[in-house]
C-alpha positions as CSV (number, residue, x, y, z in Angstrom):
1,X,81.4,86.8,94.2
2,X,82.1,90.8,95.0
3,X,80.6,91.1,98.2
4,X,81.6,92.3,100.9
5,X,81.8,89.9,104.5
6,X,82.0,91.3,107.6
7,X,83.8,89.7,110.3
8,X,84.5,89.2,114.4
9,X,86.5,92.2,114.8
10,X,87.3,91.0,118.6
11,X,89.0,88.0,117.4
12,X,91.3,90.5,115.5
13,X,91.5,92.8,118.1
14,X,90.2,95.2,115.7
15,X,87.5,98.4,115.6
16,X,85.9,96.7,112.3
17,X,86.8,93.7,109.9
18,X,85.6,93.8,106.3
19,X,86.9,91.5,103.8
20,X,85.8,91.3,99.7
21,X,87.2,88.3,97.6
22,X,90.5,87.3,98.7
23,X,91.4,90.9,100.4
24,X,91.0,91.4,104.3
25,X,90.7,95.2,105.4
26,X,90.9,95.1,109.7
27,X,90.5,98.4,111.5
28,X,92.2,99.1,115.0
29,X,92.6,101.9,117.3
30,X,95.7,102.5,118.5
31,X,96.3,102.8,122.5
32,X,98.4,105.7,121.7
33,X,98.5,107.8,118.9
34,X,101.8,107.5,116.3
35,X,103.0,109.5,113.9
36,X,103.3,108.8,110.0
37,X,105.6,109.7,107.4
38,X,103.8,112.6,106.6
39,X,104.3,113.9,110.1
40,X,100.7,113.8,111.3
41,X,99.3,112.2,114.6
42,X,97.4,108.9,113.8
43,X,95.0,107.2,116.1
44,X,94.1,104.2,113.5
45,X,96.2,101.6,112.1
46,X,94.8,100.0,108.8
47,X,96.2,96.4,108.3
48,X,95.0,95.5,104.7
49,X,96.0,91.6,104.4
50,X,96.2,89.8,100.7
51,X,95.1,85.7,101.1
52,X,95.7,82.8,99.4
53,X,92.2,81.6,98.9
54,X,89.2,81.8,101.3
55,X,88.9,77.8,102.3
56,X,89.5,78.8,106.2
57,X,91.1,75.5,106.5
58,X,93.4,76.2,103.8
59,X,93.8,79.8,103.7
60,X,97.4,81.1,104.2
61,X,98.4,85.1,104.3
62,X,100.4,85.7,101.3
63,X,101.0,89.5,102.6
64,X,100.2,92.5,104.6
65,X,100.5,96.1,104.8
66,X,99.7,98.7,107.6
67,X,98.5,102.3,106.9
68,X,98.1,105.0,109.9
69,X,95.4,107.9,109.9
70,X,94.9,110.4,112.1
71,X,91.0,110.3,113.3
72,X,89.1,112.9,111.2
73,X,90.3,110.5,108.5
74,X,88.5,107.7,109.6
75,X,84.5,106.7,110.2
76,X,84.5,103.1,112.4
77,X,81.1,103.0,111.4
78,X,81.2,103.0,107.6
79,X,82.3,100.1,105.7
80,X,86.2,100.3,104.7
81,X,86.0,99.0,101.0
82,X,84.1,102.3,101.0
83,X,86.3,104.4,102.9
84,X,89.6,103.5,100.7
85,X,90.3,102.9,97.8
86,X,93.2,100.4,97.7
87,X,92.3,98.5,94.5
């Protein structure tokens, strides 16, 4: 199975959710922007999350990482697996 599932984004107090075999992509906005390493203002954060397996009553986060873009970098509308490409 290589699809992707699209989830609650509200429960993840997100813009978007999107997750494809055992790899969760979630989307927020930030309230304020931040800056990144590279110096630039970012008004996403991109939380990419690695799980264990995808039985919900089993599932366990084995890791996470979290990205920030400024906004011309980012489309909420289009799907994420689309948008980056992390794998």
């Amino acid at each position: 199975m290589n699809e992707t599932i699209m989830h609650d984004a509200e429960r993840f107090g997100a813009v978007r959710v999107e997750s494809k075999n055992l790899d969760v992509l979630i989307l927020r906005r930030l309230p304020y922007a931040k800056k990144n390493f590279s110096g630039q203002l970012c008004q996403w954060e991109l939380e990419y999350r690695w799980l264990s397996q995808m039985d919900p009553a089993l599932c366990c986060v084995m890791g996470q990482e979290y990205t920030l873009y400024p906004r011309a970098d980012i489309n909420p509308k289009k799907s994420l697996f689309t948008q980056f490409n992390l794998f």
